[in-house]
BALOBA-1460 file (C-alpha; in Angstrom, 3 decimals):
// residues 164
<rec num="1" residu="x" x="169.636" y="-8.557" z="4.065"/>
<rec num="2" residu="x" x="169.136" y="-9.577" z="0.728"/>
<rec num="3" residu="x" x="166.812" y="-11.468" z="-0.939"/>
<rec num="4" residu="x" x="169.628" y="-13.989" z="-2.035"/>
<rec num="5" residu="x" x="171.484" y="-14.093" z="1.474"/>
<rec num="6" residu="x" x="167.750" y="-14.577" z="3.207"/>
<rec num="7" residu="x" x="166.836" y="-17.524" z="1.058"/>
<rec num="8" residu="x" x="170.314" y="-19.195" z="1.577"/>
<rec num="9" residu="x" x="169.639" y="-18.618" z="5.615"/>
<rec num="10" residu="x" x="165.534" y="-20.216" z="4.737"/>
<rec num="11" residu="x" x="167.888" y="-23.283" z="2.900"/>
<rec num="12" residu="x" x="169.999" y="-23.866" z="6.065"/>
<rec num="13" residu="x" x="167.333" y="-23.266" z="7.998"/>
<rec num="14" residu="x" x="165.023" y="-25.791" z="5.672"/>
<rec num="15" residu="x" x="168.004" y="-28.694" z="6.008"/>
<rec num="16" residu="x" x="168.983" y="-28.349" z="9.638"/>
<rec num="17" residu="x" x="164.519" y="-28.974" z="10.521"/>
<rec num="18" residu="x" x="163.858" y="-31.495" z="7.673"/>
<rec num="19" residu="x" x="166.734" y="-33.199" z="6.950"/>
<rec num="20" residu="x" x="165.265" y="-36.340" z="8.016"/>
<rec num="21" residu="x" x="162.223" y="-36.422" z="5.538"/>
<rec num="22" residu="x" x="164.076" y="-35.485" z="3.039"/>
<rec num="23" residu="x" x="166.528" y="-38.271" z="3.577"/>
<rec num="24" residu="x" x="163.340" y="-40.520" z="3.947"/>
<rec num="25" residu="x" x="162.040" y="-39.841" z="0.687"/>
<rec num="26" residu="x" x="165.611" y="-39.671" z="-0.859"/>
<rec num="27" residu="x" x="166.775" y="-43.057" z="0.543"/>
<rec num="28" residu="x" x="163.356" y="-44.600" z="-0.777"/>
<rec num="29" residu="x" x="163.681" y="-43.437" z="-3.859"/>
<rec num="30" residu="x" x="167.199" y="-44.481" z="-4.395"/>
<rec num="31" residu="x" x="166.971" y="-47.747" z="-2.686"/>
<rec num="32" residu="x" x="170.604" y="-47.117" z="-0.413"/>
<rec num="33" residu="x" x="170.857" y="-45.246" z="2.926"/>
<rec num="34" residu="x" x="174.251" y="-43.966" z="1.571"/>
<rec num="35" residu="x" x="172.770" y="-42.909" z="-1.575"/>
<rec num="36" residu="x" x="169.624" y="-41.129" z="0.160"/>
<rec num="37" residu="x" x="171.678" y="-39.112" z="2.230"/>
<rec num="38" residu="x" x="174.426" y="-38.230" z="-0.621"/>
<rec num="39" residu="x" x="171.547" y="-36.758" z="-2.684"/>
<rec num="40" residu="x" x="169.777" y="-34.719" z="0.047"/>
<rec num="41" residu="x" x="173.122" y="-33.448" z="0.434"/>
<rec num="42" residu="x" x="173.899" y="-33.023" z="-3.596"/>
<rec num="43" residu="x" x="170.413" y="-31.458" z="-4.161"/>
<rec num="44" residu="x" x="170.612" y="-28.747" z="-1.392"/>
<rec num="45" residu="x" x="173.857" y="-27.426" z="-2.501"/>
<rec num="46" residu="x" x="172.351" y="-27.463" z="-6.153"/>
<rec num="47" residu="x" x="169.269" y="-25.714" z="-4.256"/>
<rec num="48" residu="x" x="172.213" y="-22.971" z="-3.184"/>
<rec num="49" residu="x" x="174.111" y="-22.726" z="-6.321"/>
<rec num="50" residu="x" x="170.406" y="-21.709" z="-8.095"/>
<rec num="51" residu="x" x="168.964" y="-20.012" z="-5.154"/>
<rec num="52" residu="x" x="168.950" y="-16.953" z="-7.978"/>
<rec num="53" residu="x" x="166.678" y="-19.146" z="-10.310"/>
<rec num="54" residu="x" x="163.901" y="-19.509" z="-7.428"/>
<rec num="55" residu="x" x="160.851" y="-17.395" z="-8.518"/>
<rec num="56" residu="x" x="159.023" y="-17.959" z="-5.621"/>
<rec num="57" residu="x" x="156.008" y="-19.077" z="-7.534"/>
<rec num="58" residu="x" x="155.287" y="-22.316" z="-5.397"/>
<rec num="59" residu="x" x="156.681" y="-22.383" z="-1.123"/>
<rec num="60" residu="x" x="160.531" y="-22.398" z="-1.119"/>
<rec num="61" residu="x" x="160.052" y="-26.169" z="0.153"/>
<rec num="62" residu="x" x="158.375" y="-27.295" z="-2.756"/>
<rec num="63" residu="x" x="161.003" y="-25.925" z="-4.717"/>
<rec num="64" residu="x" x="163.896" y="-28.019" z="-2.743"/>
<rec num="65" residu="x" x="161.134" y="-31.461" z="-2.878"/>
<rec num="66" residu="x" x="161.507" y="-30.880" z="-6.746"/>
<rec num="67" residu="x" x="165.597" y="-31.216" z="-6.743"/>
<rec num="68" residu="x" x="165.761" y="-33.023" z="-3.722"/>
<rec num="69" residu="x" x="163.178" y="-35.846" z="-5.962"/>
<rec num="70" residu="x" x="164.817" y="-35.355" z="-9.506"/>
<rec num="71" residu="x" x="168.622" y="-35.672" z="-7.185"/>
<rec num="72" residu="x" x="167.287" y="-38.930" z="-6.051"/>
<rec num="73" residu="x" x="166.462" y="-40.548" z="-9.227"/>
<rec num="74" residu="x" x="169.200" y="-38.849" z="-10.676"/>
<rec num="75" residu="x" x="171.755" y="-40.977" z="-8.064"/>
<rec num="76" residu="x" x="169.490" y="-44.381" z="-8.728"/>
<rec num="77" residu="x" x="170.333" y="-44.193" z="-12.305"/>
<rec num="78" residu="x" x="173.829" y="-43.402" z="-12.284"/>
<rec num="79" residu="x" x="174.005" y="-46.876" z="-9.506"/>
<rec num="80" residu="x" x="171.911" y="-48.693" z="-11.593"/>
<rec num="81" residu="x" x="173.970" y="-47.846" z="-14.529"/>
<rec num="82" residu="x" x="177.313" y="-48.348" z="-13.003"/>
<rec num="83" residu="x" x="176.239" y="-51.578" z="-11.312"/>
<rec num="84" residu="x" x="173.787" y="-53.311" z="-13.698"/>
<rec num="85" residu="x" x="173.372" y="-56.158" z="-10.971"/>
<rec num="86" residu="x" x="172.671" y="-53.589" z="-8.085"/>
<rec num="87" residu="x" x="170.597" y="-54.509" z="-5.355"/>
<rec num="88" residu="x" x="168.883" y="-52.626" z="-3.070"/>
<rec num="89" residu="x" x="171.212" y="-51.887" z="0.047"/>
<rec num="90" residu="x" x="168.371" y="-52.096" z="3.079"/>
<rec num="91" residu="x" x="168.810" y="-53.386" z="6.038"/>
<rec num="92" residu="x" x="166.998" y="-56.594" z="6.207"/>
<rec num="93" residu="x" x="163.922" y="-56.652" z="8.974"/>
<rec num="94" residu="x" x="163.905" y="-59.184" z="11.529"/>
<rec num="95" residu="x" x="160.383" y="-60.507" z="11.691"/>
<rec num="96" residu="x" x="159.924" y="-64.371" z="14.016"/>
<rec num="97" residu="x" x="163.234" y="-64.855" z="13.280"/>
<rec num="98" residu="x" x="163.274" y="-64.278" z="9.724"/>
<rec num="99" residu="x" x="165.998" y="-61.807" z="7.221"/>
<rec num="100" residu="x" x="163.304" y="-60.725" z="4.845"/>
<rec num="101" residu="x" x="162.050" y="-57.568" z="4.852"/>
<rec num="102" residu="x" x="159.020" y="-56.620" z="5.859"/>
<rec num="103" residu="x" x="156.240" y="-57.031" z="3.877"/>
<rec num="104" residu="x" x="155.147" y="-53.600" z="3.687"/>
<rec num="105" residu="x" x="158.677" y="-52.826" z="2.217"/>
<rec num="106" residu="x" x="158.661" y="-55.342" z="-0.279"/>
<rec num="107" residu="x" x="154.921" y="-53.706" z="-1.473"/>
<rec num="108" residu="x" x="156.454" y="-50.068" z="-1.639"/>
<rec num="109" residu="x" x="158.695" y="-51.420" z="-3.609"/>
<rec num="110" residu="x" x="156.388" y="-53.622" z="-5.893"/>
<rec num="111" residu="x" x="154.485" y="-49.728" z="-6.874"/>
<rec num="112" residu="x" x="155.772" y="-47.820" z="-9.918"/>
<rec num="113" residu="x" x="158.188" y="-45.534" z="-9.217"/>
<rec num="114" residu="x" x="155.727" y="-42.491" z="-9.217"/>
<rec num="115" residu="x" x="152.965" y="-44.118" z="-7.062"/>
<rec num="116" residu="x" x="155.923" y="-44.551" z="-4.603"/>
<rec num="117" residu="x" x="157.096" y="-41.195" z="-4.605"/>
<rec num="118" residu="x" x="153.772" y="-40.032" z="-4.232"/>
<rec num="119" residu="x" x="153.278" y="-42.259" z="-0.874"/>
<rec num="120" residu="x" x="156.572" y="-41.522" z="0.590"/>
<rec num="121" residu="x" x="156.276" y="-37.519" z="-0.007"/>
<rec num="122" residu="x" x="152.874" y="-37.788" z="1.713"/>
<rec num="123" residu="x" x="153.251" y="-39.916" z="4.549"/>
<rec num="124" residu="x" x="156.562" y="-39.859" z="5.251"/>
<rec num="125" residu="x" x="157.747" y="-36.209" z="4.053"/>
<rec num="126" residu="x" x="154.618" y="-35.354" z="5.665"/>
<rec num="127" residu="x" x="153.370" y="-33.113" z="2.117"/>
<rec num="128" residu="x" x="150.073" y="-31.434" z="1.017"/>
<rec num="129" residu="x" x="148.915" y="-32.193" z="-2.201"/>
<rec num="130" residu="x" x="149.660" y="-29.028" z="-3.419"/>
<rec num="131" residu="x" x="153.271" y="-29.292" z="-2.294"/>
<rec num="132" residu="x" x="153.766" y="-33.335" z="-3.954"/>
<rec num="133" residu="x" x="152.471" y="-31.466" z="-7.146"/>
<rec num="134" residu="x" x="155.322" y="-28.756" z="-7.247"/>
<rec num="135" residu="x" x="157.581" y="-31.156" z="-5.877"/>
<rec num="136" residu="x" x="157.000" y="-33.961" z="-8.827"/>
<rec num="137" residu="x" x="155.941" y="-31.363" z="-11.784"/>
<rec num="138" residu="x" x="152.656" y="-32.577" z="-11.784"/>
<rec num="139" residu="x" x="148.920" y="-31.573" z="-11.267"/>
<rec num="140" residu="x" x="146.982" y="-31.846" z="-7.853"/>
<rec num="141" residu="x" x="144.498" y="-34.246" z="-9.637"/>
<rec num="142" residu="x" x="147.518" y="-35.830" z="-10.640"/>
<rec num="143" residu="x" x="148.594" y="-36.342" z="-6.980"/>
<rec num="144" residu="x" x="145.188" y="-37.733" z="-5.751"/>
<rec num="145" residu="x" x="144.888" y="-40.525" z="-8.916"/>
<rec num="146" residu="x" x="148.373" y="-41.882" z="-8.084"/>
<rec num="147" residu="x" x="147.585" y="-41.737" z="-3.936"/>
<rec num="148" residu="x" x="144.512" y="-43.281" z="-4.924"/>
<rec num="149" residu="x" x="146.170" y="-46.371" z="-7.309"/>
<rec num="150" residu="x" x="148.837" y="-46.855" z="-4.607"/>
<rec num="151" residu="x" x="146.322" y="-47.147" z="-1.995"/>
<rec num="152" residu="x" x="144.553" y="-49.525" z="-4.306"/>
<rec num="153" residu="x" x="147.651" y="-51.396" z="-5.375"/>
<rec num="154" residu="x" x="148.919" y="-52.124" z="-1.520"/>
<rec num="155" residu="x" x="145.059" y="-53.012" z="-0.922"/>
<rec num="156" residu="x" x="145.424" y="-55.915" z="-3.502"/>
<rec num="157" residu="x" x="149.180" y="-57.120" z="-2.089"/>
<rec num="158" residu="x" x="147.539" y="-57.276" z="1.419"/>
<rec num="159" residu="x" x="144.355" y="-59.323" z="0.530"/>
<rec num="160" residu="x" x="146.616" y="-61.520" z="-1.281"/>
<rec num="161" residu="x" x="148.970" y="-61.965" z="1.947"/>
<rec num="162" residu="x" x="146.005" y="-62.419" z="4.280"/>
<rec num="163" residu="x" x="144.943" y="-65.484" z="4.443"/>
<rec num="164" residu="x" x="140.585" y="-65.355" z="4.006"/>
């Protein structure tokens, strides 16, 4: 088997087990369900199409986090653009009766856009620090200060919600 035709079966392989965190991350990033899922989709046939431009210096899943990320910000952009009054397309939560969404959505939402990527490929995606690092094209350290000011940030929105 070759080294191309084993890293396409790892890719399938990759998609068919994580699918699901990648569309997480992917559908957080870009704000839409539909959106999430079409860039998952658009970054691992990129990841096939440039299988050959893998060098295997970070895990093989790193590698796919990076265009799986960069896809998803890609797609927000291009909506954003094409729809300057876009909205986010969630489903509204149904808290005592309310439509809002949940607080804790409306926080994630309230970080900068790499604090929340940083949260979302660590507790949802389930990442290393090592991994978020390859994934975003930034340093461990890196990782840890922006994990630490999101932590910080949602710390504030909560105090200010609950009621001393």
């Amino acid at each position: 088997m070759s080294r191309t035709t084993r890293q396409i079966a790892e890719l399938e392989a990759l998609y068919k087990q994580r699918f699901g965190a990648f569309a997480r991350v992917a559908i957080s990033l870009t704000g839409s369900v539909e959106l999430g899922k079409e860039a998952v989709q658009e970054a691992f046939a990129r990841a096939i199409e440039q299988v050959d431009s893998f060098r295997g210096d970070c895990p093989l899943e790193a590698w796919v986090w990076r265009i799986v990320v960069n896809t998803a910000r890609s797609s927000a952009r291009r909506a954003a653009y094409e729809d300057a009054d876009a909205t986010i397309d969630a489903e509204p939560g149904r808290t005592n009766g309310h439509t809002d969404l949940p607080a804790v959505q409306l926080w994630m939402r309230a970080l900068p856009k790499r604090q929340r990527a940083v949260v979302f490929l660590r507790y949802w995606a389930d990442l290393d620090y090592r991994s978020i690092a390859d994934a975003l094209e930034i340093e461990v350290g890196t990782v840890s200060a922006t994990l630490n000011a999101a932590h910080g940030s949602l710390r504030r929105l909560l105090q200010e919600e609950v009621p001393k």
